[in-house]
N, C-alpha and C positions, 0 to 999 in steps of 0.2 A: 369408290370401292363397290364392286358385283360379284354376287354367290354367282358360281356357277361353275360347272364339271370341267370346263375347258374353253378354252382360248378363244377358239373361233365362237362360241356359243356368250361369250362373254362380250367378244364383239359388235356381235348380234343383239344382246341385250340393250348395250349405250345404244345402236343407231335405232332404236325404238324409240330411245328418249331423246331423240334428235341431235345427236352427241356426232361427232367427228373423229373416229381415233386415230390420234397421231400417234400414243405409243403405249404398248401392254405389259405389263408385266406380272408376276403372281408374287403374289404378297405372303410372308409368314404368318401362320396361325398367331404366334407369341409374336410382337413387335418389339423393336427396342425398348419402347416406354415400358412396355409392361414386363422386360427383364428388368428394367434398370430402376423399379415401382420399389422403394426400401423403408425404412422407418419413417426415414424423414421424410418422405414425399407421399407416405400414405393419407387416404380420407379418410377426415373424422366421420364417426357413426352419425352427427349433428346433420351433414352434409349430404351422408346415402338417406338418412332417415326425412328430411327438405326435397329431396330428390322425388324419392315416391309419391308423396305428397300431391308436388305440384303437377307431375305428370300423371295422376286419379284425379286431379280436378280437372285439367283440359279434355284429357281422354271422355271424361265425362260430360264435357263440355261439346262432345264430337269435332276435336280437333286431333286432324290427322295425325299419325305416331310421329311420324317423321317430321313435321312440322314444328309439336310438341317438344322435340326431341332439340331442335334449332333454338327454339326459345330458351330452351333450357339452359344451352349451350351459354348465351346474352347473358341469362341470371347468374350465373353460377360464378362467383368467385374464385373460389378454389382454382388456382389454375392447374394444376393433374386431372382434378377431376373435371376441368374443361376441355381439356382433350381426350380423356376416357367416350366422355358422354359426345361429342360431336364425332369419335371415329364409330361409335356404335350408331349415330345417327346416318352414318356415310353407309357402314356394312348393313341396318336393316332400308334404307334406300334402294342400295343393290339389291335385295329380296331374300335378306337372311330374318329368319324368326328375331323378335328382342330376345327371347330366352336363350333363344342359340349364343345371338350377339356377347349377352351381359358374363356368359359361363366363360369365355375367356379372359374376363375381368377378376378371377375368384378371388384374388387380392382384396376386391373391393366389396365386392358382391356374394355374400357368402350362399351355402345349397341354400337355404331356406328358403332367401329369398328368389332365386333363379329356380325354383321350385314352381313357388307361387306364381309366377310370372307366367311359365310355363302351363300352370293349370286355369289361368288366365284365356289364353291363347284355346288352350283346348276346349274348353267351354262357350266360347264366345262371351266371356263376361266380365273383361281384363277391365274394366272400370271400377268393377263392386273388386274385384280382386286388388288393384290396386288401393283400393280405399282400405281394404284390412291390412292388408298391408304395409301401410305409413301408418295405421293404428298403431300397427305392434312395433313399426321400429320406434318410433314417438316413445310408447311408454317405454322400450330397452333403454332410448336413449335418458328418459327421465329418470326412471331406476339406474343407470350409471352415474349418472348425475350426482342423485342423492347417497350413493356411496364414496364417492370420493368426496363429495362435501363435507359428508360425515368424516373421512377418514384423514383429511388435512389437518386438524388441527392436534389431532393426537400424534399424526406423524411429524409436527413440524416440535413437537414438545420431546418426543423418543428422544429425535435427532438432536435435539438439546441441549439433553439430558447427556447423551453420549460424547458430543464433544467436549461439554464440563467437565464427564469421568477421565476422558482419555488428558486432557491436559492440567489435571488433577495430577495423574498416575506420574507424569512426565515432568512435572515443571515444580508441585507444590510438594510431595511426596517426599522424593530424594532428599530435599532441604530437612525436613521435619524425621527424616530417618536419622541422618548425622546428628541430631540433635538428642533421640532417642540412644543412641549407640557411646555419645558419651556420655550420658546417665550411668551406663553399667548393666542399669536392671533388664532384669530376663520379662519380656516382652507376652503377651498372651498370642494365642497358637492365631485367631482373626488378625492379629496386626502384624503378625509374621506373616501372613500371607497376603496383605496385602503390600508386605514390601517387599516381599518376591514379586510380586505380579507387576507394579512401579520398576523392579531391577530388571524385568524381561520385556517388557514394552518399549525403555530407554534404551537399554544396552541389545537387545535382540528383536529388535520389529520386523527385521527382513524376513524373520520365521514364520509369523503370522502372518505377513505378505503373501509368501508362499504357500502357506496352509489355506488361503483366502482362495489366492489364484487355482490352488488345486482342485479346493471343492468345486468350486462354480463350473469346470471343466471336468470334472466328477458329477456331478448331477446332470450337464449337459450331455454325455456321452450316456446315462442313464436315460433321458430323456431322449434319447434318440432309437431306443427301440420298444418295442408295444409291451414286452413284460416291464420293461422301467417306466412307462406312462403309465400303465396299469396299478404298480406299489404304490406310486406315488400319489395316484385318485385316492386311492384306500387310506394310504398316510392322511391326505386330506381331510377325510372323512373324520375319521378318531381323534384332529386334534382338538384341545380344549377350547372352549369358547368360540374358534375360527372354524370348528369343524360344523355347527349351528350355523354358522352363516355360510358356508358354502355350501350345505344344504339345502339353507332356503335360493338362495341362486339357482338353484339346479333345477329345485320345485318349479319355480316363475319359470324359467326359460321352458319347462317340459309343457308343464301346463299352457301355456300362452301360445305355442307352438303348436299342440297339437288342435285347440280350440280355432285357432286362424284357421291352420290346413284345413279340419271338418269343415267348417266354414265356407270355405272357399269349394267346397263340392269334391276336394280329392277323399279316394278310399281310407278308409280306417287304419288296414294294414300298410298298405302306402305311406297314409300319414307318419304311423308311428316308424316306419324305415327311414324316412326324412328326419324327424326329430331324433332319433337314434344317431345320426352322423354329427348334428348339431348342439346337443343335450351339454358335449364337452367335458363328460367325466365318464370313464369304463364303466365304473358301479353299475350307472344310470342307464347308458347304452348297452350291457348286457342283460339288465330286466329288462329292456323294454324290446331288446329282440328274441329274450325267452315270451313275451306277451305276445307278439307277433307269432309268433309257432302256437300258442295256446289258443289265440283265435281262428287263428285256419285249420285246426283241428274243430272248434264246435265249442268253448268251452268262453268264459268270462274275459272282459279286459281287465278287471279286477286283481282274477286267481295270483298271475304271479306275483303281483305287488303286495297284495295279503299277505301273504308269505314271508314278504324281508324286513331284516331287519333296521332298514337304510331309508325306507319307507313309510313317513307316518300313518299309522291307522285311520285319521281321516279321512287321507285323500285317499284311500282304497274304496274306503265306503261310497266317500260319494262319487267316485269312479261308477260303482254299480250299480246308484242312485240313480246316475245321469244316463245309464246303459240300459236300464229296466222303463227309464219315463222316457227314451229318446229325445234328450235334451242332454247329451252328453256335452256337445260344444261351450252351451250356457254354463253348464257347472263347473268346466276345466275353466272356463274366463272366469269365474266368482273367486273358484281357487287360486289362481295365479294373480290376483288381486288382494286375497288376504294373504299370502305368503309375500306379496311383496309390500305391505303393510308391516308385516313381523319384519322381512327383512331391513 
């Protein structure tokens, strides 16, 4: 595979590399793989965040990209992602940037990262780049980690619980009503309802089937335009106890994010454009692109976040902490260390 404007320049390219061309063709932007890349054949975080890793160790090791890129190819299990990463090895061979390469991956390779890559490239410093880099996917991937660890055991207890109720409602109920019904006596208003709820589950399930099927295709069609992803951040936000924790996720990813970008030498405002796309909740990405207008006017990266209500007053403060002693980057990492401590 060779970048280039056209045909005969591409021809020109191979017999540089002492190639023979029998026969040329142009190749799609989007490959089949990568239409046909779905649940089941996506890469786990484990495998992009391994990925970084070992290509900031060779890179640094001063082993060629492309070479790099071939070994990785040998490591790599995954088989998707063993042909993601060896046709990217083929396209930056041919002489396409990796940032260029990896941004038709986005499946795989989200902005952030094809961000970073890119401010890599432009610096000349794609080894220290890469090494922040497999930092922060590392700790997302450990912080995912220790959220679903957490969250298996109480789900597999819910899920339990639910199917006890439901064939409670169905199977034990019914029996213990007839039994109730020839007694005579007049029942309390709880046990009336719960043998209506037993008579509607038995005799009428196909209703709440359909109530099922409908929602999910109700919030789906909700979710599919920018004012119904917007409610539903906000829903987010307010609910009890979940609303605390999706919170603090929002915190780590903003904070972590923008500390790597400073880090790696991209701009301020930039940075915060970048984590603004990846943040993953409107609330968030709308402060943080009212903060972006506040700062290219002359004014705090603090100001807007002061402000909200969605926003602990910590991290504002030492937002302005870290703004005043220019160790902004150090204290967004401290931050997004103790919030994902809380979380």
């Amino acid at each position: 595979v060779v970048e280039a404007p056209s045909e005969n320049v591409a021809i020109a390219v191979l017999k540089e590399k002492a190639l023979i061309v029998i026969s040329i063709q142009e190749r799609r932007q989007i490959t089949l793989f990568q239409s046909s890349l779905s649940f089941f054949r996506r890469v786990p975080q484990r495998d992009v965040a391994l990925f970084a890793r070992q290509l900031a160790v060779m890179i640094s090791a001063t082993v060629p990209i492309v070479q790099a890129l071939r070994i990785l190819v040998k490591q790599t299990s995954n088989i998707n992602f063993k042909i993601i990463i060896s046709e990217v090895a083929d396209e930056v061979d041919g002489g396409a940037k990796l940032s260029q390469t990896l941004a038709r991956y986005n499946s795989v390779f989200s902005d952030f990262f094809i961000h970073m890559i890119r401010s890599g490239e432009t610096t000349g410093k794609l080894d220290e780049t890469l090494n922040y880099l497999a930092d922060q996917q590392e700790k997302d991937y450990d912080l995912t980690s220790k959220i679903k660890g957490s969250m298996t055991y109480p789900i597999f207890i819910l899920s339990g619980l639910l199917i006890v109720a439901v064939m409670m409602m169905i199977f034990v109920i019914p029996q213990l009503t007839t039994v109730l019904e020839e007694a005579g006596t007049e029942l309390p208003l709880s046990t009336r309802i719960l043998i209506g709820t037993s008579s509607f589950l038995k005799n009428s399930w196909w209703v709440l089937v359909i109530v099922i099927i409908g929602a999910v295709f109700g919030v789906r069609s909700v979710l599919g335009t920018q004012a119904g992803r917007n409610w539903i951040d906000r829903v987010k936000m307010r609910l009890p106890i979940f609303g605390n924790i999706f919170q603090r996720i929002y915190l780590v990813r903003f904070s972590r994010s923008l500390s790597t970008l400073i880090v790696s030498g991209i701009t301020l405002t930039r940075s915060l454009e970048i984590v603004a796309e990846v943040i993953g909740n409107s609330v968030y990405r709308d402060l943080t692109i009212k903060t972006i207008k506040e700062i290219e006017d002359g004014n705090s990266i603090s100001s807007v976040f002061a402000q909200s209500k969605d926003i602990p007053p910590m991290l504002s403060q030492m937002m302005s902490v870290g703004e005043q002693t220019g160790k902004l980057d150090f204290v967004l990492d401290r931050l997004a260390n103790f919030y994902a401590r809380e979380l």
